[in-house]
DSSP file (Angstrom, degrees, kcal/mol; ACC not computed):
  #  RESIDUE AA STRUCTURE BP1 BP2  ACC     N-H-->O    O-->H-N    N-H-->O    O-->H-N    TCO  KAPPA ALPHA  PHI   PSI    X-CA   Y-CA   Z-CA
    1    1 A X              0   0    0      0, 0.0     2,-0.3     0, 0.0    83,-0.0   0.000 360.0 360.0 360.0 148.4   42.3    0.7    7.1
    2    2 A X        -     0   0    0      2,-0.0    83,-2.3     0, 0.0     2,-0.3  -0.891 360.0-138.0-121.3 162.6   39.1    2.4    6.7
    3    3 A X  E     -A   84   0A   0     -2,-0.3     2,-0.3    81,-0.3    81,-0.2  -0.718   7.7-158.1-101.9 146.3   36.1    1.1    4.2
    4    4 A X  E     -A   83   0A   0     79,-2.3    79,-3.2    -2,-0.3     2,-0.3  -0.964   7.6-162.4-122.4 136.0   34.2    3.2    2.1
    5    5 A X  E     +AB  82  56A   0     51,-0.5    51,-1.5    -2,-0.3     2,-0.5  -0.922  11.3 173.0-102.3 133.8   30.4    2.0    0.8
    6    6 A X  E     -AB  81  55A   0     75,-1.3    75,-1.5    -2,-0.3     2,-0.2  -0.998   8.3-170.7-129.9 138.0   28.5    3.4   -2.1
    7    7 A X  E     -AB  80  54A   0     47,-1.0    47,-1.4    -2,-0.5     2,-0.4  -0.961  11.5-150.5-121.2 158.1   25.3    1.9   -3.4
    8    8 A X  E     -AB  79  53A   0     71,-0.7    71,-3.3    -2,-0.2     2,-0.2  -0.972  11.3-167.0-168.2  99.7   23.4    2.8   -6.4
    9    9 A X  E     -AB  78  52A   0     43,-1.8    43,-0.6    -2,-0.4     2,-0.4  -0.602   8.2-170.5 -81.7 149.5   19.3    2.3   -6.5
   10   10 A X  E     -AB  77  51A   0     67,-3.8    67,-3.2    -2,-0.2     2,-0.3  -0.925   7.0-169.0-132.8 134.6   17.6    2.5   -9.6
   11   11 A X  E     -AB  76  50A   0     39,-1.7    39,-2.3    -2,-0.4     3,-0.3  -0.888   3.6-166.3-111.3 146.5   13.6    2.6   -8.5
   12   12 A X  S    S+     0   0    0     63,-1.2    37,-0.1    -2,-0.3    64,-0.1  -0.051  85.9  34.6-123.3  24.5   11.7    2.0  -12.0
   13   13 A X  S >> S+     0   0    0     62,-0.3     4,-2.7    34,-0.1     3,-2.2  -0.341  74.0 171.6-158.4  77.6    8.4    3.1  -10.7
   14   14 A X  H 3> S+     0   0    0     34,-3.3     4,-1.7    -3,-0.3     5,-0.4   0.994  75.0  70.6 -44.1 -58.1    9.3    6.1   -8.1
   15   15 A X  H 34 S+     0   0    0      1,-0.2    -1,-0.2    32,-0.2     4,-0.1   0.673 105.8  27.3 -46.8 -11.4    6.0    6.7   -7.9
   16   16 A X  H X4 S+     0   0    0     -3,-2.2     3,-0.6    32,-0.2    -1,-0.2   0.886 126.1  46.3-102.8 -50.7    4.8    3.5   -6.0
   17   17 A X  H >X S+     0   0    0     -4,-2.7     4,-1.2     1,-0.2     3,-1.0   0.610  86.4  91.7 -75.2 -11.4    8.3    2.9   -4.0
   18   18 A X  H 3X S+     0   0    0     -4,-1.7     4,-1.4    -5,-0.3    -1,-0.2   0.826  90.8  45.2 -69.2 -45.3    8.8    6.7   -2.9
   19   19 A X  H <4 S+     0   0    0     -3,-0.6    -1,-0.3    -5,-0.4    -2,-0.1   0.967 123.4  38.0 -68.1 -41.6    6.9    5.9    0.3
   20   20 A X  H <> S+     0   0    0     -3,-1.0     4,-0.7    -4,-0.2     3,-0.4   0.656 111.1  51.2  -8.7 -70.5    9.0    2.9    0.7
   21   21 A X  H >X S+     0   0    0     -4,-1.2     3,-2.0     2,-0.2     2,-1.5   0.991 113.3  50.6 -86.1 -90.3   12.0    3.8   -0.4
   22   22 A X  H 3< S+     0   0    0     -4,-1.4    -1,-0.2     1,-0.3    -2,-0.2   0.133 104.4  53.3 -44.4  14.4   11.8    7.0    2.2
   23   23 A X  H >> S+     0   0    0     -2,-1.5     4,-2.6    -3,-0.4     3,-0.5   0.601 109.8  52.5-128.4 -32.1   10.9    5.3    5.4
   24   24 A X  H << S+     0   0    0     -3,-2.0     4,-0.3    -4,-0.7    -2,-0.2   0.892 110.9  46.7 -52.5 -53.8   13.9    3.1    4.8
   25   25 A X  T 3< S+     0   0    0     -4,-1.3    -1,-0.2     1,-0.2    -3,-0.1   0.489 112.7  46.8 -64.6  -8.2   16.0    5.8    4.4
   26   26 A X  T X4 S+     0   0    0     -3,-0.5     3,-1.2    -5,-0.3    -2,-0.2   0.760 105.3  54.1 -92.7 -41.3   14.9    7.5    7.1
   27   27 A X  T 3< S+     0   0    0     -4,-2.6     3,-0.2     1,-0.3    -2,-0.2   0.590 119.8  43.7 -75.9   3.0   14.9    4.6    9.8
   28   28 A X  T 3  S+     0   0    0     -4,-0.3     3,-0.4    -5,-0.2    -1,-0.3  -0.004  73.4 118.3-131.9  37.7   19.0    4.2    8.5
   29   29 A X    X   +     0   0    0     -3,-1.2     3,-1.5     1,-0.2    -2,-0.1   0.674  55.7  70.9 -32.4 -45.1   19.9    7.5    8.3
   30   30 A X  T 3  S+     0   0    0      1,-0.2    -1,-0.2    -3,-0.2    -2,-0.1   0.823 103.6  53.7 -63.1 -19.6   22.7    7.3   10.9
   31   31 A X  T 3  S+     0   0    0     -3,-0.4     2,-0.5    31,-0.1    -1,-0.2  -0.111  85.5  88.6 -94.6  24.2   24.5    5.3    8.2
   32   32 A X    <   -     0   0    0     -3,-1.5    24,-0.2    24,-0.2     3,-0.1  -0.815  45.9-178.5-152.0 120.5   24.3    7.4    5.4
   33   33 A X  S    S-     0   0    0     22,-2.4     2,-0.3    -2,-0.5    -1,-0.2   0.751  77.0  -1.2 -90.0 -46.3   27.1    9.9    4.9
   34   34 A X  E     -C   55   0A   0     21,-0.7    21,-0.9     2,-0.0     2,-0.3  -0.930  64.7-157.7-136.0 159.2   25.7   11.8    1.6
   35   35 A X  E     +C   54   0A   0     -2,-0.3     2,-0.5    19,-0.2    19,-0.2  -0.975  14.1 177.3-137.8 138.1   22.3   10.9   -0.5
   36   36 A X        +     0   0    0     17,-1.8    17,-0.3    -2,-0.3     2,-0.3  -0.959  11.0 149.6-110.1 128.8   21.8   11.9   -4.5
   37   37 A X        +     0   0    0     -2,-0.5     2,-0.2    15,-0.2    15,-0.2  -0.911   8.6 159.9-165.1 158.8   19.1   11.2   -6.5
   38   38 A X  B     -D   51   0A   0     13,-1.2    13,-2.7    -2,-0.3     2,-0.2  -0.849  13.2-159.8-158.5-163.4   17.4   12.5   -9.3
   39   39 A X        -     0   0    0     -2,-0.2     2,-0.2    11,-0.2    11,-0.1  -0.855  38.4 -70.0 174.4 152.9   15.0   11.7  -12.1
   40   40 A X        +     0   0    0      9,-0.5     7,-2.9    -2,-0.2     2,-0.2  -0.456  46.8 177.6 -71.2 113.7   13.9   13.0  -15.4
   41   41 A X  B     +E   46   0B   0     -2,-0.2     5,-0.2     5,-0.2    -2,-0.1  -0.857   9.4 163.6-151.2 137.3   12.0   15.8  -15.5
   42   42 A X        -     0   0    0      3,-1.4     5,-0.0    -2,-0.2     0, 0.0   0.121  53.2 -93.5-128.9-178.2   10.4   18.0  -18.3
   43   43 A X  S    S+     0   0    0      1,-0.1     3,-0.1    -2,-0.0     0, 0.0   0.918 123.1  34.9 -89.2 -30.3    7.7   20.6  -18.5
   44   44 A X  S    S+     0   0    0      1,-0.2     2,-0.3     0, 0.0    -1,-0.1   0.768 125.0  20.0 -78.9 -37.1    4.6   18.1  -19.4
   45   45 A X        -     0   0    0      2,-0.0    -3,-1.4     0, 0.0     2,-0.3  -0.967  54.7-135.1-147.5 167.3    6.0   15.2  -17.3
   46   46 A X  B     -E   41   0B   0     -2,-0.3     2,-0.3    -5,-0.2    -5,-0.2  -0.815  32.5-121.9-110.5 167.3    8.1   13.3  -14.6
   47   47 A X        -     0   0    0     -7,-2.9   -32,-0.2    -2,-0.3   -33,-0.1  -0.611   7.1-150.9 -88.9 144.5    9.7   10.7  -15.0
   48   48 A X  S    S+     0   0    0     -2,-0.3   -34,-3.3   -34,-0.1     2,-0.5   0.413  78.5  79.4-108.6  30.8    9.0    7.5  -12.8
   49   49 A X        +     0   0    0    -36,-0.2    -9,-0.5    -9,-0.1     2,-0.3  -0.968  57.7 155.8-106.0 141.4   12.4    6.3  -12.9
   50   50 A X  E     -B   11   0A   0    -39,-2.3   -39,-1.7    -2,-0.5     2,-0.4  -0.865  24.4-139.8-142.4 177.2   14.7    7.7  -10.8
   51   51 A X  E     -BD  10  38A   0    -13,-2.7   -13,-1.2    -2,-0.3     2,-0.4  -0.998   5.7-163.1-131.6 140.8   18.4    6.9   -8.9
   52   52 A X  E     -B    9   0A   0    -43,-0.6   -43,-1.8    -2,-0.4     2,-0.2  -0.796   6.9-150.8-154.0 151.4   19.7    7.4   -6.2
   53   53 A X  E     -B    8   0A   0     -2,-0.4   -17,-1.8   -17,-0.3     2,-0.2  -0.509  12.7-164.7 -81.2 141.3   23.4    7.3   -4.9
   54   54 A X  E     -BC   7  35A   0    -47,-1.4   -47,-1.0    -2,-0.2     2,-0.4  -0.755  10.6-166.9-100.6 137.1   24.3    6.5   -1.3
   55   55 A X  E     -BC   6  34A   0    -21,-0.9   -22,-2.4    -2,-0.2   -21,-0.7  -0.891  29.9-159.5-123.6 116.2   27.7    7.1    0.5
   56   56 A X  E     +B    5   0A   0    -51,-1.5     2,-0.5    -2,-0.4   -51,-0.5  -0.727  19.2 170.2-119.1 154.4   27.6    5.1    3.6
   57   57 A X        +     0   0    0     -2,-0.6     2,-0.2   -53,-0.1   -25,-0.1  -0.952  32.7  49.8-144.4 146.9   29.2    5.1    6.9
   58   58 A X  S    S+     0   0    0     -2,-0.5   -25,-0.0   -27,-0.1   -27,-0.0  -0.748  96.4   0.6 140.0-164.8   29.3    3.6   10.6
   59   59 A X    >   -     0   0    0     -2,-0.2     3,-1.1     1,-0.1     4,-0.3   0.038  68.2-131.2-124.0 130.2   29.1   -0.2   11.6
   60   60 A X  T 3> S+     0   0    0      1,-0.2     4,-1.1     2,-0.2    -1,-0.1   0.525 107.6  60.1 -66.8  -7.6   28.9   -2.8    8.5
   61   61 A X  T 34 S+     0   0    0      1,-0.2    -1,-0.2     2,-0.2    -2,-0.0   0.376 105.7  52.9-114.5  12.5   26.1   -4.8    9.7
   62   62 A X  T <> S+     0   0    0     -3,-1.1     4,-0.9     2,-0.1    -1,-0.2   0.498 116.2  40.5 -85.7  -4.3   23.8   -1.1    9.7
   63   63 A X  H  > S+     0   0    0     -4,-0.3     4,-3.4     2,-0.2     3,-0.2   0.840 113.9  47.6-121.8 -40.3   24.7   -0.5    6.3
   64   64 A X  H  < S+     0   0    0     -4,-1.1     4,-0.4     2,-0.2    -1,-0.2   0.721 110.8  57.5 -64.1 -18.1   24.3   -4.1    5.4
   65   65 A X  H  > S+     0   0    0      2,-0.2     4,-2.5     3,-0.1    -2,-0.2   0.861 105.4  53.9 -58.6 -47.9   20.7   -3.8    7.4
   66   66 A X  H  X>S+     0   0    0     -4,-0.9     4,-2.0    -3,-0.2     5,-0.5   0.978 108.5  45.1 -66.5 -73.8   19.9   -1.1    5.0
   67   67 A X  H  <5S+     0   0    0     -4,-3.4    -1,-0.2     1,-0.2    -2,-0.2   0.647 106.7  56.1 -54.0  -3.0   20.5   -3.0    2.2
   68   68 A X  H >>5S+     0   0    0     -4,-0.4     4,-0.8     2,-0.2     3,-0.7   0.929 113.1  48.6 -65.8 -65.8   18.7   -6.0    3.3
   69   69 A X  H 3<5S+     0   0    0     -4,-2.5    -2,-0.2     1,-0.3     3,-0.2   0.730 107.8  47.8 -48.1 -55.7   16.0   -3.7    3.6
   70   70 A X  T 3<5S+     0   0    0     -4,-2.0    -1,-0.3     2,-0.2    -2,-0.2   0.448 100.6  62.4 -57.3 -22.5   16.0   -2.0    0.5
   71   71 A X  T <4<S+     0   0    0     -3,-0.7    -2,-0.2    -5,-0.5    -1,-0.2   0.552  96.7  66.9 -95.9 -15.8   16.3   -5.1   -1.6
   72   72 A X  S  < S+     0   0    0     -4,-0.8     2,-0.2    -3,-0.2    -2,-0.2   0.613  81.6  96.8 -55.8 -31.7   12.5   -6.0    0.1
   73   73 A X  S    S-     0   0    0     -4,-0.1     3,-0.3   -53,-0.0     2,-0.2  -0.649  81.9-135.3 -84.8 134.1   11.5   -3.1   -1.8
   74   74 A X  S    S+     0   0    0     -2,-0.2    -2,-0.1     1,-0.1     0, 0.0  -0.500  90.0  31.2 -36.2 135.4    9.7   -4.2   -5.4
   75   75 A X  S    S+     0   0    0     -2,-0.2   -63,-1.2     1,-0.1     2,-0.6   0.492  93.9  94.8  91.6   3.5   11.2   -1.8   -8.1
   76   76 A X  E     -A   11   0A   0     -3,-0.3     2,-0.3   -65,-0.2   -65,-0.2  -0.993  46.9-166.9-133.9 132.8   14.8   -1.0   -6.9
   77   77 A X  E     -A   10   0A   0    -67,-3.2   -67,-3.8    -2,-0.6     2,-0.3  -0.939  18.4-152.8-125.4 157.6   18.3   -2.8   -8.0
   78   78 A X  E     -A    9   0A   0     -2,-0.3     2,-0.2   -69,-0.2   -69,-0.2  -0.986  16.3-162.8-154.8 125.9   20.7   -2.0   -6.4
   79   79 A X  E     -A    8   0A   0    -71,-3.3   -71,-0.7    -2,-0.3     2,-0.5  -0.723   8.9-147.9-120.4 167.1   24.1   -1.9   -7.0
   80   80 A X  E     -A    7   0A   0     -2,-0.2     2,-0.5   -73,-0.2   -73,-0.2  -0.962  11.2-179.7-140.1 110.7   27.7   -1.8   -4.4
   81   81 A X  E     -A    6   0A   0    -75,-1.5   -75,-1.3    -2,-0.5     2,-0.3  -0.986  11.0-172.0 -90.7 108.6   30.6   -0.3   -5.0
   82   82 A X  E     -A    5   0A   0     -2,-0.5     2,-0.3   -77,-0.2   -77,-0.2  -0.798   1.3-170.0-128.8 134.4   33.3   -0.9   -1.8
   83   83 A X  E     -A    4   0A   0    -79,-3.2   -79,-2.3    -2,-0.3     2,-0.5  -0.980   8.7-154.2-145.5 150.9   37.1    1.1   -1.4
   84   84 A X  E      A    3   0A   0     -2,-0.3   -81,-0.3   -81,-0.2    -2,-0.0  -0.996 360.0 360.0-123.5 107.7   39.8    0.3    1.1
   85   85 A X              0   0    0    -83,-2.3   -82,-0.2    -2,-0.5    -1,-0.1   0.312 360.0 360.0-147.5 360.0   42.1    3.0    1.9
């Protein structure tokens, strides 16, 4: 049986976690299968909430590392979606 992980940030002030947020995602990379995100953006402004989706795969206690990690961060929930097939 194989696991699938998805996770689901919402950062509510990109503009302060963005440095954060990316150095986390970089030092866990090997564990992360697809990455999404976006945020609201207009001609006058951006938005400083943003999302982004995770697919992850490899060994449960990186992916559970990552989320450890990520849940250090001020500014993000963060939510887990898990499939067994």
């Amino acid at each position: 049986m194989q696991n699938l992980r998805i996770i689901g940030l919402l950062i509510t002030d990109r503009i302060k976690e963005a440095g954060l947020t990316q150095k986390a995602l970089t030092r866990y990379a090997h564990v992360i299968k697809s990455r999404l995100g976006s945020h609201e953006v207009s001609e006058d402004k951006c938005s400083r909430v943003g999302f982004i989706l995770l697919q992850l795969s490899g060994k449960a206690d990186e992916c559970d590392k990552l989320e450890l990690e990520l849940q250090q961060i001020g500014g993000i929930e963060i939510q887990r979606m898990e499939f067994s097939y």
